[in-house]
C-alpha positions in Angstrom: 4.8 14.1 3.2 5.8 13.1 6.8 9.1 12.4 7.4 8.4 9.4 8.9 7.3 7.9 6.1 10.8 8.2 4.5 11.9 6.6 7.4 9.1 3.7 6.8 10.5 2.9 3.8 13.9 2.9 4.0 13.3 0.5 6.8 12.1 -1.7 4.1 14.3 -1.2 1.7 17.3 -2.2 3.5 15.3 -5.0 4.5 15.3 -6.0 0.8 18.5 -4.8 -0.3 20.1 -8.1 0.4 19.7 -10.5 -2.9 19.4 -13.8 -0.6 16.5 -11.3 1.3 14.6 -10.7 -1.7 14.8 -14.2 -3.4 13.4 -15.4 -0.2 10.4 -12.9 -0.8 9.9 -13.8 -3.6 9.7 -17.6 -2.6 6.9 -16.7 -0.5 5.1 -14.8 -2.8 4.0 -18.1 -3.9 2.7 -18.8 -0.6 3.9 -20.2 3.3 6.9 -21.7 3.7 8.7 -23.5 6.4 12.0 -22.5 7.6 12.9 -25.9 6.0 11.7 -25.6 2.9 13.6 -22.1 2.5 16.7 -23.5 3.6 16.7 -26.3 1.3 17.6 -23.6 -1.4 20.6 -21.9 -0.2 23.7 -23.2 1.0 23.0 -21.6 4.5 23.2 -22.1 8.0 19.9 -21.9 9.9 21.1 -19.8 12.3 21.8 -17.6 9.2 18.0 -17.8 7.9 17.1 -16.9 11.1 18.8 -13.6 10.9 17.6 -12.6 8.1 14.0 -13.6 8.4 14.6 -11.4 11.8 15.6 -8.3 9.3 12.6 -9.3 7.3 10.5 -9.8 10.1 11.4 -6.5 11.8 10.5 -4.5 9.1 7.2 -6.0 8.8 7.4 -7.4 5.1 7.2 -11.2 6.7 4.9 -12.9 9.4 5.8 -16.1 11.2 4.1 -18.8 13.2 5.6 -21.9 14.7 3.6 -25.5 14.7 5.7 -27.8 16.9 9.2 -27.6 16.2 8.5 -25.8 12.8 8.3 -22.2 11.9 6.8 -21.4 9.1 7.2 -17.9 7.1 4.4 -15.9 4.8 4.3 -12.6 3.5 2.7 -9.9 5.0 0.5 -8.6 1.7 -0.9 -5.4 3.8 2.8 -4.2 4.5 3.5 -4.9 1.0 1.0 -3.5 -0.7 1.5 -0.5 1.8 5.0 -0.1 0.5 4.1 -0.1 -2.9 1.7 2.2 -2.4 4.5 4.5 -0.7 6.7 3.8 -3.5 4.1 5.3 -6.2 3.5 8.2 -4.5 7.5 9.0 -4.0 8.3 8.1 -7.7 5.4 10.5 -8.5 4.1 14.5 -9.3 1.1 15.0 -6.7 0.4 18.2 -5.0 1.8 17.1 -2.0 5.0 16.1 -3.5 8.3 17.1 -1.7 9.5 19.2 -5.0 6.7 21.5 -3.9 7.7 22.3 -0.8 9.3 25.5 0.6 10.5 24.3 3.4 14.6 23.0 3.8 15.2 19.6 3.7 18.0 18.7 6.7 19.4 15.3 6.5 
């Protein structure tokens, strides 16, 4: 497995790792949401949101598009379904599984 695929998902992951992150992912797993909306359920600043939908945005989890003054926020299911994908094969025996390899590992 290419290392960069480690990389790939540890991008992710830290994107998630925050709870306020992952609640909000799990808001719009029920579909688009404006900033607005999002804000309305945390006790946050929006320049706040903002950062973190940044973190969410840069790892590719979330997609945004603004309509006059409003952003609104949506999953992006490819990238998801891509990391879950990823995830399987990681928390999984295959043939091409790391524990089969010969060569070192350098961190």
């Amino acid at each position: 497995m290419a290392e960069n695929i480690y990389e790939n998902i540890s991008i992710k992951l830290k994107a998630i790792s925050d709870q306020k992150r992952l609640k909000i992912i799990d808001m719009l797993s029920c579909g688009e949401l404006c900033a607005c909306e999002i804000l309305e359920k945390f006790d946050i600043s929006q320049p706040t949101l903002s950062f973190d939908m940044k973190k969410l945005e840069e790892a590719k989890l979330v997609k945004s598009r603004r309509e006059g003054k409003n952003v609104y926020y949506s999953l992006n299911q490819k990238a998801l379904g891509h990391l879950l994908d990823q995830l399987t094969s990681i928390f999984s025996d295959s043939p091409d599984c790391i524990c089969h390899s010969k060569e070192r590992m350098d961190y």
